[in-house]
VOBA-1610 file (N, C-alpha, C; in pm, whole numbers, padded with zeros to 5 digits, always signed):
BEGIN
Unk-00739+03583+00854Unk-00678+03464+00795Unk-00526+03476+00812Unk-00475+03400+00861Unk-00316+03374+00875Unk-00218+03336+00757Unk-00158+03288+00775Unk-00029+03271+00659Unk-00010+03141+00636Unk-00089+03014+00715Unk-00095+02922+00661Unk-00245+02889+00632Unk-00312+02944+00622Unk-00447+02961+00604Unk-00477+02969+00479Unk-00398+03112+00422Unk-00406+03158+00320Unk-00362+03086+00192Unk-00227+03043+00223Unk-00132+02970+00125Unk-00250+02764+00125Unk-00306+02741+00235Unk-00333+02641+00233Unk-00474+02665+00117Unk-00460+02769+00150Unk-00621+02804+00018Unk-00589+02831-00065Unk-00498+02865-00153Unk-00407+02885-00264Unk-00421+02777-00310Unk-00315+02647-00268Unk-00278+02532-00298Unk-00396+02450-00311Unk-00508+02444-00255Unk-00617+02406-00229Unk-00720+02432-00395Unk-00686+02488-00457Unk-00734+02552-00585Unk-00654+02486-00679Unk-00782+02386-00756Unk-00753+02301-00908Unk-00644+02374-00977Unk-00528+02325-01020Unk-00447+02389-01101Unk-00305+02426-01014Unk-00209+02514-01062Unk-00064+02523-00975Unk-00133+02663-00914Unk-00060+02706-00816Unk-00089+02818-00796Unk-00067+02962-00846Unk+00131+02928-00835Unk+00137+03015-00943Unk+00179+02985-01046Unk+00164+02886-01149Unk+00161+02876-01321Unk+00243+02748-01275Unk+00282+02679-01371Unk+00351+02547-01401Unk+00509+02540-01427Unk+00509+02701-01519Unk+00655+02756-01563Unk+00777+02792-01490Unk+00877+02732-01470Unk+00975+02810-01376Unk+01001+02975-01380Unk+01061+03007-01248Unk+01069+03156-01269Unk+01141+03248-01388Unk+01101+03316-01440Unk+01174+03378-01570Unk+01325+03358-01486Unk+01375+03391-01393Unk+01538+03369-01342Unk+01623+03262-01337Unk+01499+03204-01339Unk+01583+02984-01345Unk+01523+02969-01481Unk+01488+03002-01509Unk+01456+02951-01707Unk+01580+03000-01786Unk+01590+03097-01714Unk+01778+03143-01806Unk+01903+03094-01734Unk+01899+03067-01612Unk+01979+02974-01590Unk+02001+02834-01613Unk+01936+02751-01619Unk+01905+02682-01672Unk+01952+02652-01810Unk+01890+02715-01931Unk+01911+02726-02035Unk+02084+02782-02049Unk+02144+02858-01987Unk+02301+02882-01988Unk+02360+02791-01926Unk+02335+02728-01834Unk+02420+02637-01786Unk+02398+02505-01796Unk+02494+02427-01755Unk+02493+02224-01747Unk+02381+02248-01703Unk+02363+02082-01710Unk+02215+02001-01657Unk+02258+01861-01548Unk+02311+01932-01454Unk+02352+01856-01345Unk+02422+01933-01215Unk+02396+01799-01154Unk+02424+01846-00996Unk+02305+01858-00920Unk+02338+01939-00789Unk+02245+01929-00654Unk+02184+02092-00623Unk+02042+02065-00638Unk+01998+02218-00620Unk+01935+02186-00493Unk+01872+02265-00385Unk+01814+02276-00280Unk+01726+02444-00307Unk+01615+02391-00333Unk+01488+02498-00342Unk+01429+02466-00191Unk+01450+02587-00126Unk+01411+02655-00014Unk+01275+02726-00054Unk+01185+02686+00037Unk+01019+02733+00091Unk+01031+02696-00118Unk+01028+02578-00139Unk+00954+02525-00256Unk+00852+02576-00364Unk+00685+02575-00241Unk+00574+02603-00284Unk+00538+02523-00365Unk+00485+02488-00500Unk+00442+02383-00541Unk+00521+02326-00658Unk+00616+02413-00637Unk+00734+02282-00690Unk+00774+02330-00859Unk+00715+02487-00890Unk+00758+02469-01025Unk+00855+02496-01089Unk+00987+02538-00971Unk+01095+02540-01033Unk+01161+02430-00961Unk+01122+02304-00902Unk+01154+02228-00838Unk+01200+02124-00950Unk+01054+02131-01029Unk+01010+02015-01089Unk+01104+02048-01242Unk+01160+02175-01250Unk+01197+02238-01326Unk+01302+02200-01332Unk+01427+02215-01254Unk+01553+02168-01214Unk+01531+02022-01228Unk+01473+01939-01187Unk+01483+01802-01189Unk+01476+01732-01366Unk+01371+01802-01440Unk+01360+01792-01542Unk+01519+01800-01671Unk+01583+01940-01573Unk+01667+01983-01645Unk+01842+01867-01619Unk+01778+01750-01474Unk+01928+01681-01428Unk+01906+01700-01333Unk+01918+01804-01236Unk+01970+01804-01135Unk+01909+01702-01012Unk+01963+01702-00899Unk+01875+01642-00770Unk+01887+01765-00713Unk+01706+01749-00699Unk+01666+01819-00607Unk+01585+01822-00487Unk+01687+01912-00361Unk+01617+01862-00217Unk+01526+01955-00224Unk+01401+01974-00193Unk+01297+02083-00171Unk+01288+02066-00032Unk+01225+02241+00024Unk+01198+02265+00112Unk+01097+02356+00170Unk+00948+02316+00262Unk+00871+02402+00239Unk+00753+02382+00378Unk+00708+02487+00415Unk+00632+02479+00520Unk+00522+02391+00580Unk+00447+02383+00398Unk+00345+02324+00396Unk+00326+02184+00369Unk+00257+02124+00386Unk+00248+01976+00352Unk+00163+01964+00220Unk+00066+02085+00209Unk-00003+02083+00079Unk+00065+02133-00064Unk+00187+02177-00025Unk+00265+02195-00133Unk+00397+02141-00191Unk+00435+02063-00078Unk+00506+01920-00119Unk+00422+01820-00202Unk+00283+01785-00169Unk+00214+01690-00213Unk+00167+01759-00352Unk+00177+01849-00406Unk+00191+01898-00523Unk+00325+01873-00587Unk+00422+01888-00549Unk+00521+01892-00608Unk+00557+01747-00609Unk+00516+01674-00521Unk+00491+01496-00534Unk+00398+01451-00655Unk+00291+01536-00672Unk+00203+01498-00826Unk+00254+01548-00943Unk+00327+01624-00950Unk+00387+01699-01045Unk+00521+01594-01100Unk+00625+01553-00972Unk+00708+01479-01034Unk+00679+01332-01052Unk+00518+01273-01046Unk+00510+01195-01044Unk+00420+01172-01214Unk+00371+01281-01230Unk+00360+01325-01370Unk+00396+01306-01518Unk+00554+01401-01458Unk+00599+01392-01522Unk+00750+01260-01544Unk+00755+01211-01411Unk+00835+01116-01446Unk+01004+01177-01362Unk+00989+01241-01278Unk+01096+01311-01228Unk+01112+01246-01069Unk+01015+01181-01021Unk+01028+01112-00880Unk+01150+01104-00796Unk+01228+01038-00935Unk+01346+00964-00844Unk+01464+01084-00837Unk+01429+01212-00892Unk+01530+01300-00899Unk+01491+01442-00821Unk+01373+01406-00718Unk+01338+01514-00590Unk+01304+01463-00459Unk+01393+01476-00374Unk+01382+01452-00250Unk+01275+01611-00176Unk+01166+01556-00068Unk+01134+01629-00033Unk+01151+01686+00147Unk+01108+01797+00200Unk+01125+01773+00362Unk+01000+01880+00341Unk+00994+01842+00480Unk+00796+01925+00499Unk+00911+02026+00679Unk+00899+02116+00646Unk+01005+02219+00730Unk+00871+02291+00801Unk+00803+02260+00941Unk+00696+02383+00994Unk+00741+02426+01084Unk+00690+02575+01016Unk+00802+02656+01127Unk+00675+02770+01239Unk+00564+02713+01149Unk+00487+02796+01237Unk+00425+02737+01343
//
């Protein structure tokens, strides 16, 4: 199994893949700093510190290999009401 194989079977599984919560490292940033401006989350994944930042102000560009994990992070900010504050790009590099 390859590397988009794998991750496509990840994402592919009811639920986030890995948890809903932003990373313990952007939860304290976050929480110390403003709630604005322009973040760019590189290789995304399903968006939960994407959706995280957007929540918190910012615009955010995401960026990520897969197409199955943009379209998560498309249900997620569509969810919660964050749409208009994440731009996405589908980046394949394989």
């Amino acid at each position: 199994m390859n590397d988009q194989q794998r991750f496509d079977e990840a994402y592919s599984r009811n639920g986030p893949a890995y948890g809903s919560r932003p990373s313990s490292p952007l939860a304290a940033f976050l929480y110390q700093t403003g709630h604005q401006g322009i973040a760019f989350d590189l290789r995304a994944n399903a968006g939960r510190d994407s959706v995280a930042m957007a929540a918190a102000g910012y615009r955010v560009h995401c960026f990520d290999l897969l197409a199955i994990g943009l379209t998560r992070i498309e249900q997620q900010a569509d969810e919660s009401g964050y749409t208009k504050n994440i731009k996405m790009y589908f980046f394949p590099i394989y």
